[in-house]
C-alpha positions, 0 to 999 in steps of 0.5 A: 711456465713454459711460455713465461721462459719463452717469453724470458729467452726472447726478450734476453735474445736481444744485444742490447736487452741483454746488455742492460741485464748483464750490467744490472746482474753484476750490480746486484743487490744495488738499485741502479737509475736509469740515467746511469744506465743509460750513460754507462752503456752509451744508450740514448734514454729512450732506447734505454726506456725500450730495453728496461720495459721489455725487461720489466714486462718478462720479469727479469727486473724490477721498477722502483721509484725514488723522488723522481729516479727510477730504479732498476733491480735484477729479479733473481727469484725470476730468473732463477725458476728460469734456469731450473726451468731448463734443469727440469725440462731440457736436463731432466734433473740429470746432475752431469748435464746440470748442476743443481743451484742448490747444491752451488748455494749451499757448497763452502767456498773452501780453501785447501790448507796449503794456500791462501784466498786469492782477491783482486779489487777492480777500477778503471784507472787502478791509480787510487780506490783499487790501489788502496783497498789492495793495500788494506786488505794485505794489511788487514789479512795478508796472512789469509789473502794474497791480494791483487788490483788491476784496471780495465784502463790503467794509467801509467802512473799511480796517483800521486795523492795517493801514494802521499795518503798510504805512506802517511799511513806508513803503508808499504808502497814499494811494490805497488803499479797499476795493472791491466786487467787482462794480466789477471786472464791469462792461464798462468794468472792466479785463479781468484776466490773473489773479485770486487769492483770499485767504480762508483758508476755502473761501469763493471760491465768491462769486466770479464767472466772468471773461472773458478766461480769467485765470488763478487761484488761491487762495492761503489766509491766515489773516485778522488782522481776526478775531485776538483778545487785546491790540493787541500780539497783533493787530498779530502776526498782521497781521505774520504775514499780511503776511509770508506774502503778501510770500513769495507775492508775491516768487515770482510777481513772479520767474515768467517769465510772458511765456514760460511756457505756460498750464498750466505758469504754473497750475502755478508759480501753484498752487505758491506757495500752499505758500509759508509765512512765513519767520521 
């Protein structure tokens, strides 16, 4: 085992190995090809082949192929006898050096009775998929979830096929901005129980690392901002983008958060990515 591990923190020791693994970690549970790999962490595709076999050869992630796509996925059950290799050997167990990840996996996520849960929804432009699902979950949940959304590059003005979309829906627009995300990592910002990107490529590598352990996922949507042809066409994809949003949105706001245990939440988290538009 010992070799296997030394094997594992050789081949993560490498910038970008590591980076690779990193992207595909916070994509979990999805299969991610290798262009998309390749494209979002501007790696030409022969390095990325390098990084990926290395990856693959010491167990981190796995190779699947579809049609003529390879896809990659992080191996959690290897990584995870990894760090409790280092919980028995380097910690000998001891629960002040470390923390059992069982004891992680089977805590509640909890809430303390005078608060509510706090979610922020991630994009790039923060002008139209984020925008809609903080829109539809403080419509759904408000009175559970105070609710936020922030770009890793927001535009100055929020998208004008948007706006028209929520307000024909007679949402609330009034408050709504686009939002750096580093407005959400000062100290006095709001500590978030959740955290769910919305890009539909693999580009939640600019996002940060957040205190408290929220949990997160990456629930993909294609962005309407890049659709092309006349207005009518537009305003379709941005329908389209919102529908699949509202179906993800109504599912979490059913989960029973309070009293389901942190893996088992990550798990119904992860699952609602698959859920698709209805027509």
């Amino acid at each position: 085992m010992e070799s296997v591990v030394l094997d594992q923190f050789t081949t993560l020791g490498h910038a970008g190995r590591l980076a690779v693994f990193r992207l595909l970690a916070r994509r979990f549970p999805d299969a991610v090809p290798a262009g998309e790999i390749a494209r979002v962490l501007e790696l030409k595709p022969n390095t990325a082949s390098v990084y990926l076999s290395a990856l693959t050869r010491a167990g981190l992630i796995s190779q699947t192929r579809q049609g003529t796509s390879l896809l990659y996925r992080v191996e959690w059950a290897s990584v995870n006898e990894m760090i409790d290799f280092l919980s028995r050997d380097c910690c000998r167990g001891r629960p002040d050096l470390c923390t059992p990840r069982a004891n992680v996996d089977s805590a509640k996520i909890g809430v303390m009775p005078d608060r509510k849960f706090n979610a922020l929804f991630i994009c790039v432009g923060n002008s139209a998929r984020s925008i809609f699902a903080e829109t539809l979950l403080r419509a759904e949940a408000g009175d559970r979830f105070n609710v936020f959304s922030a770009g890793t590059r927001p535009q100055s003005e929020l998208n004008p096929f948007a706006l028209e979309l929520l307000a024909g829906k007679e949402h609330d627009i009034s408050g709504l901005r686009a939002k750096n995300l580093g407005e959400f990592q000062q100290d006095d910002a709001p500590v978030m129980d959740f955290i769910f990107t919305v890009c539909d490529l693999a580009a939640n590598e600019d996002c940060p690392a957040w205190r408290g352990q929220p949990i997160s996922a990456h629930w993909g949507v294609p962005d309407p901002v890049r659709a092309d042809g006349t207005d009518a066409e537009k305003r379709l994809a941005f329908q389209q983008a919102y529908g699949q949003l509202r179906n993800r949105i109504r599912a979490f706001s059913a989960l029973p958060v309070e009293t389901l245990d942190r893996a088992s939440l990550q798990r119904r988290v992860d699952a609602i990515a698959q859920i698709e538009d209805e027509e």
